[in-house]
C-alpha positions as CSV (number, residue, x, y, z in Angstrom):
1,X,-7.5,17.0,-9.8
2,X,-10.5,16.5,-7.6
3,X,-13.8,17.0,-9.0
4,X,-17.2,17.5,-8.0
5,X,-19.2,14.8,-5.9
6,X,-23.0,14.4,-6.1
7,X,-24.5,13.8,-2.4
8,X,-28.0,14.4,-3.1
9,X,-30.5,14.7,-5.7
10,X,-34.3,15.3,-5.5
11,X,-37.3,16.4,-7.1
12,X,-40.4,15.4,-5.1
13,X,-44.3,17.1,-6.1
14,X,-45.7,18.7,-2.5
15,X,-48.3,21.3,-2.0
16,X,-48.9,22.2,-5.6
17,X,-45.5,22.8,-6.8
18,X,-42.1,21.1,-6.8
19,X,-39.3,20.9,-4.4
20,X,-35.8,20.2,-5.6
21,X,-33.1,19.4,-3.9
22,X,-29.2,18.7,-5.0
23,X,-25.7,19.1,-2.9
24,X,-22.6,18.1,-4.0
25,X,-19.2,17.7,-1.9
26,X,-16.8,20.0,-3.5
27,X,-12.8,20.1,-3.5
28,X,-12.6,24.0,-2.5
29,X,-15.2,26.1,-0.9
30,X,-17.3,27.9,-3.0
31,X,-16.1,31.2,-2.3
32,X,-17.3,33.4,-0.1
33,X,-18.7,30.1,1.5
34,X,-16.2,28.3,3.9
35,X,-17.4,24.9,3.6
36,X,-16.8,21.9,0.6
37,X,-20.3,21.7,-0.4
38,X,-22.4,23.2,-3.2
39,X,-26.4,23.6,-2.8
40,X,-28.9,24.7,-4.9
41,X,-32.7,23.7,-2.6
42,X,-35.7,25.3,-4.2
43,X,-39.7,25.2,-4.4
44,X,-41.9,26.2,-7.2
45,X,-45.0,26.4,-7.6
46,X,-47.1,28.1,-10.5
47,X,-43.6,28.9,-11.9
48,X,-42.3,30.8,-9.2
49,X,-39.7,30.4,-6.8
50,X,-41.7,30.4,-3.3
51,X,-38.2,29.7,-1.1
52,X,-34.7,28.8,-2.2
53,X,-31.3,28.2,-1.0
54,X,-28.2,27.9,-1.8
55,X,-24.0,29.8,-2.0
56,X,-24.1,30.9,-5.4
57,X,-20.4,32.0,-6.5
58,X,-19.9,35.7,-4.7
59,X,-23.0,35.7,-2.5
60,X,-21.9,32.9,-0.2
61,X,-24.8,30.9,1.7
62,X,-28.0,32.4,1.5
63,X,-32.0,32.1,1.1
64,X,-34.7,33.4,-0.5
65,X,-38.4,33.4,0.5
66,X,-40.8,35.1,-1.3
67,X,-39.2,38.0,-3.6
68,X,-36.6,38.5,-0.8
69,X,-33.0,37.8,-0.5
70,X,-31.6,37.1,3.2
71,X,-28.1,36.2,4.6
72,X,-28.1,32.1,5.8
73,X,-25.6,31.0,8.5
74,X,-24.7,27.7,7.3
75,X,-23.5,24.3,9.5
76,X,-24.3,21.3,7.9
77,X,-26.0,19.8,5.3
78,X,-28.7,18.1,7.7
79,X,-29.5,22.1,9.1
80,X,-29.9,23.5,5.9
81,X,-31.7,21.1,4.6
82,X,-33.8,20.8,7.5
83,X,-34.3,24.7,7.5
84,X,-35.2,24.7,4.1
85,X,-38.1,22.4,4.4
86,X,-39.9,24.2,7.3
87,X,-39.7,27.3,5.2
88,X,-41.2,25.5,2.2
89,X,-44.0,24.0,5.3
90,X,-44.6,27.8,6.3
91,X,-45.3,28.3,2.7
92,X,-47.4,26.1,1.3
């Protein structure tokens, strides 16, 4: 059986909070997703979640920012990665 590999994993201190950052290359898709990776991107500051994304089980690729929850349209890991860090940018 194939298991879980880890691609990525960060934690870096930026404006005040903390962004972290881990993707793995996964077997399946994590369903609804249709791609083999598994994200969780988030940044926190004061003990809040200012933006996050990721494909939680059941929700598929998504993001938050704020206290909102919004649809993401994923392509690769470079995009969403990419995407997530200009949110984090409009944020701080």
């Amino acid at each position: 059986m194939l298991k879980a590999r880890l691609l990525l994993r960060t934690r870096t201190s930026v404006h005040g909070g903390v962004v972290e950052m881990t993707v793995w290359s996964v077997p399946l898709p994590v369903q609804p997703s249709e791609h083999a990776f598994k994200y969780r991107l988030v940044f926190v500051r004061g003990g809040q979640r200012l933006v996050g994304y990721d494909n939680e089980r059941g929700k598929g690729d998504h993001k938050h920012i704020g206290g909102r929850e919004y649809k993401y349209r994923f392509t690769d890991i470079d995009t969403v990665v990419g995407d997530f860090l200009r949110d984090v940018e409009k944020l701080a």
